[in-house]
C-alpha positions in Angstrom: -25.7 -97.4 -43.9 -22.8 -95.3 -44.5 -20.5 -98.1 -45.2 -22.7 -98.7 -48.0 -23.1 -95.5 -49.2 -19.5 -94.7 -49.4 -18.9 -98.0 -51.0 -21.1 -96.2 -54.0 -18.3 -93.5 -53.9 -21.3 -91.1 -52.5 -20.0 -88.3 -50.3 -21.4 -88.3 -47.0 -21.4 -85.3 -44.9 -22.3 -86.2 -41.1 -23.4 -84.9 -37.5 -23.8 -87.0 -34.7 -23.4 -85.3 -30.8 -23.0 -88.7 -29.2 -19.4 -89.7 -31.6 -16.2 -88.0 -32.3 -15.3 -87.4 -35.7 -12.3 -89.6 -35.7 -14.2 -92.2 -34.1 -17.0 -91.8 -37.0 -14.2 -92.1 -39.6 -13.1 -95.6 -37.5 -16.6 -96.7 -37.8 -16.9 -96.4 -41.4 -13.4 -97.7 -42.1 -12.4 -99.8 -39.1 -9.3 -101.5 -41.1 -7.7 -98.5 -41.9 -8.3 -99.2 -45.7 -8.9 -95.7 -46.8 -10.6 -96.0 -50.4 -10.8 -92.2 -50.1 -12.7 -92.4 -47.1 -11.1 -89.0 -46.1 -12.3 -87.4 -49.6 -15.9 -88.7 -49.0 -16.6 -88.1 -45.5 -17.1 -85.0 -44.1 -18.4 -84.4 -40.4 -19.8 -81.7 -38.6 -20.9 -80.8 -35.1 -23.8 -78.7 -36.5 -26.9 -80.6 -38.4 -27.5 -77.6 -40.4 -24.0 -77.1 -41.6 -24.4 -80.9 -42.4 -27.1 -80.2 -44.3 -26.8 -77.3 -46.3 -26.6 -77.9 -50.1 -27.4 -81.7 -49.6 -29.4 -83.5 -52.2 -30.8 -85.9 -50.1 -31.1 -85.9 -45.9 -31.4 -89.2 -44.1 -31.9 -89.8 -40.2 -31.4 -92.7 -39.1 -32.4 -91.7 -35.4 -34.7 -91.4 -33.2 -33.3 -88.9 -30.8 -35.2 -85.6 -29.6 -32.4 -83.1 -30.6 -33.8 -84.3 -34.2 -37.4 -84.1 -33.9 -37.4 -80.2 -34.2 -34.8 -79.6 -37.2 
């Protein structure tokens, strides 16, 4: 999902406990290509922070610590 989205130049800010940020960025980019992958995607260890001025939220999880935000 976010490959996708940041293929549509969409700036992505993300929060996931489980991953380290530099393994996220991996993820997203695993050749190393860049595109402005480092301009687009931000990540944060809070979900609210994450969050905050968003136009659009989407969870793609079905852990607990999500159920109450």
């Amino acid at each position: 999902m976010a490959r996708a989205l940041l293929a549509e130049r969409c700036l992505l800010c993300v929060q996931d406990p489980h991953v380290d940020p530099e393994a996220m960025r991996r993820e997203v980019d695993p050749a190393g290509v860049g595109g402005g992958v480092e301009e687009l995607l931000t990540c944060y260890r809070d979900p609210y922070e994450a969050a905050a001025g968003a136009d659009a939220i989407l969870v793609c999880t079905e852990w607990a610590e999500y159920r109450a935000l």
